[in-house]
C-alpha positions, 0 to 999 in steps of 0.5 A: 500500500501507498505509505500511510501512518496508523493515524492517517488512516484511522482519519481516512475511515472515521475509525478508533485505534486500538493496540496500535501506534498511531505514528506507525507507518503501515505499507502493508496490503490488505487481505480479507481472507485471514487465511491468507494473512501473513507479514506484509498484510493487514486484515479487513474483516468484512462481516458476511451472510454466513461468516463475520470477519471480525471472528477471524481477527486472531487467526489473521493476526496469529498467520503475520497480519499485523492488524485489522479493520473491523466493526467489532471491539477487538484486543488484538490491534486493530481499527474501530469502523462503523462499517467496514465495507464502506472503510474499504471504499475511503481507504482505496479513494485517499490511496487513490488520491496518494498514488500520483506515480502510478496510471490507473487504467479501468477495464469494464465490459460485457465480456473479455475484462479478464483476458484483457486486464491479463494481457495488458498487465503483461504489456505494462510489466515490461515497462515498470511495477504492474499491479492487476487484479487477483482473479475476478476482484472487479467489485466494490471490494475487488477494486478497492483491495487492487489499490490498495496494493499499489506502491510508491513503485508502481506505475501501472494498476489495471483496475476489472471493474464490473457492473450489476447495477447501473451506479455501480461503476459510477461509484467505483470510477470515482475512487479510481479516477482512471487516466484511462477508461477501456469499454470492450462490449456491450453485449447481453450478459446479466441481460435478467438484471439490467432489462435490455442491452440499453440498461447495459450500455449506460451501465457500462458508459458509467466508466467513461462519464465518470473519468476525469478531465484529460483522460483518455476513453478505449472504445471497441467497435463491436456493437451499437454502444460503445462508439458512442460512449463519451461522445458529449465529452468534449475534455477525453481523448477518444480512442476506437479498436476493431478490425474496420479501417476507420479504428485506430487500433485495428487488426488486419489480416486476420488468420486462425491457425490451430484456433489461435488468431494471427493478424497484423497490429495496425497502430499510429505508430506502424504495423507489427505482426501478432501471433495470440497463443489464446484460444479463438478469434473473439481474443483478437478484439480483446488484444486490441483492447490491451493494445490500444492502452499501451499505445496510448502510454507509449509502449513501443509498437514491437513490445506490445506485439511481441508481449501479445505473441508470448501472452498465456491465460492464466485463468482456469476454465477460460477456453482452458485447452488440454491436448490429450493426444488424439483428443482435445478438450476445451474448458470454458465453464467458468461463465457464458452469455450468447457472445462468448457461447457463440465464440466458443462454438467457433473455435470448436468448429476450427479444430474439428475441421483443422483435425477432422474428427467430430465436434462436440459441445456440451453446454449447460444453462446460459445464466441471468438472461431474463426475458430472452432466456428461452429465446438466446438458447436457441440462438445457439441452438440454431448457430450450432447447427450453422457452424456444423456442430456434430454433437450438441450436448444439453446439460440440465437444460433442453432450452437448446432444443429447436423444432425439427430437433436434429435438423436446424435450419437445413444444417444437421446436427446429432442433438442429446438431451441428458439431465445429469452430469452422470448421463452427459458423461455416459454420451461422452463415451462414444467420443473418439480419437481425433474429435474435438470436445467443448465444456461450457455453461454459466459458473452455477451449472459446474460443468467443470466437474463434468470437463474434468470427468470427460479429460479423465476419460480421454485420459484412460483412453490414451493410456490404454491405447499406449499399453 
């Protein structure tokens, strides 16, 4: 954390020392896990539906945390909050305000914000101190916590931030105060929340409404929305990526070779050549993303396109590849929406065609659609067919199912209906050597208990074959 004294923070957040030196200099980052709690770390003991940080304290400060912030009387060192939620929020706005050195950059987007916040903080390390988000911190608490673990040494903080409801970015922009604003996409996750792709929209264009004089706003040019984000705002810089001539930041040339993309990095500063290790083309849009940043921040041309070439996920079950001999296996069950549904299919389809074997997907329930659910379902119904699916696999759901069942749209496609992860993994065993296999559905399905049955599968297969 930004260097601050025990009283200057106890001041920031309305709070009572207690077993503390107030002239104490605390650089520590804060954790809200007391497991995690070691020397270097303070502990913020949120309370919880189920559990209440604030019964953690000890064990926190037993692990090396040197104290914590709570709501409730404590005899370990500590800071007395009436909220503790809300001292995070004033804590991460006075951090915020410290951290003159550092650019902050803010990432939202209907999908894509963790890929692109990965590979801009591997663009960015290779010119001074990164700090990016852990895991999918893009919240009211994730946010705050990404600050507060900026140093005087940091020059960039890559801030994920989410939106579940329209205000929420509005406030989270106002304690990040980005120097730059990224929006990827509009699209129709969370759909059931926010009504229609408008709300999502205005939800989104929060970040940019809501960045300071000066700063600089990363629009993609992959719906109806985000172009015209901050057009009113005549003190930003406004900057498009996309693959249209008119983007100033584009990709031209774009090839797909064993589902990764290969295209041209096209720049005011020139042309330079990307070769993405990530999987399927909607990862160019995100490279784009993270391109179009480092550009602004004067990242050289050759470095932002060779980081992009040697960039690698490191998030679980984002079209996680697992190439097992004659088969592959694709994990993307940590979420879905229509867009990254249909994405996933795609790069399905160029690997069963690059390997000529069958497809196969295996989809579960597409989450917090509202009033369209039925309807998005056979969208990629009917896309599945369209791209040549062989086998669509539905997991605990037949919404998938259109009239006609195994003929959509002219195209043929072999449809199996299984309510049971037990019943999906008996249909996996006709699987065979050379076809390709994806896992997807929205986090609360847990298809990727299922993908790791299926990979186990394959597994035994392999090992059979080889003995």
């Amino acid at each position: 954390m930004i260097a601050m004294t025990v009283a200057e923070i106890a001041e920031a957040i309305d709070g009572k020392i207690l077993h503390l030196d107030p002239a104490r200099v605390i650089t520590e980052y804060p954790v809200i896990d007391s497991r995690t709690g070691q020397s270097g770390t303070f502990f913020i003991a949120l309370p919880g539906e189920n559990l209440d940080g604030a019964n953690f304290i000890e064990d926190a400060i037993s692990r090396g945390a040197s104290f914590a912030v709570t709501n409730k009387q404590s005899s370990s060192p500590s800071i007395v909050v009436k909220d503790v939620a809300v001292a995070l929020l004033r804590l991460a706005q006075v951090a915020r305000e410290l951290s003159t050195d550092t650019k902050f950059i803010g990432i939202t987007g209907s999908q894509g914000k963790t890929t692109t916040k990965e590979l801009l903080g591997h663009i960015l390390s290779t010119s001074g101190e990164t700090v990016v988000p852990v895991g999918s911190f893009n919240n009211e608490i994730g946010v705050p916590l990404t600050i507060l673990r900026c140093t005087s040494k940091t020059k960039y903080c890559v801030l994920e931030m989410g939106a579940r409801h329209e205000g929420d970015l509005a406030m989270l922009s106002k304690i990040a105060q980005p120097h730059v604003g990224v929006v990827l996409v509009v699209g129709r996750a969370h759909l059931g929340e926010f009504g229609d792709q408008a709300a999502i929209a205005r939800a989104k264009g929060e970040l940019i409404e809501g960045l300071p004089q000066g700063a600089i706003a990363i629009l993609g040019k992959y719906d109806d929305f985000t172009p015209k984000m901050g057009q009113a705002r005549t003190d930003l810089t406004r900057i498009s990526f996309g693959e249209s001539s008119d983007c100033k930041v584009r990709a031209s040339d774009v090839e797909m070779r064993e589902g990764r993309a290969h295209f041209d990095l096209v720049t005011p500063a020139g042309r330079s050549a990307v070769s993405l290790r990530l999987l399927g083309a909607h990862q160019v849009a995100n490279a784009l993303a993270a391109a179009a940043v480092a550009t602004t921040l004067d990242i050289p041309l050759d470095t932002i396109a060779a980081t992009l070439s040697t960039a690698e996920s490191t998030s679980k079950m984002r079209m996680e590849l697992h190439d097992i001999g004659d088969y592959i296996l694709i994990d993307d069950s940590y979420n879905a929406n229509p867009e990254s549904m249909a994405a996933a299919l795609s790069t399905l389809i160029l690997f069963a065609q690059e390997r000529g074997g069958s497809s196969w997907a295996f989809l579960g329930k597409m989450h917090e659609l509202g009033e369209s659910e039925a309807t998005s379902h056979q969208e990629i119904g009917r896309l599945a067919s369209q791209l040549g699916i062989d086998h669509l696999v539905a997991v605990g759901t037949d919404m998938y199912k259109l009239e006609g069942m195994n003929s959509f749209d002219g195209g043929s496609i072999s449809y199996h209906w299984c309510s049971t992860q037990e019943e999906a993994l008996e249909v996996a065993r006709h699987i065979e050597p050379g076809d390709s296999i994806l896992v997807k559905a929205s986090r609360a399905e847990k298809l990727d208990l299922l993908a790791r049955e299926i990979l186990a599968l394959c597994t035994e297969r392999l090992t059979e074959v080889e003995e």
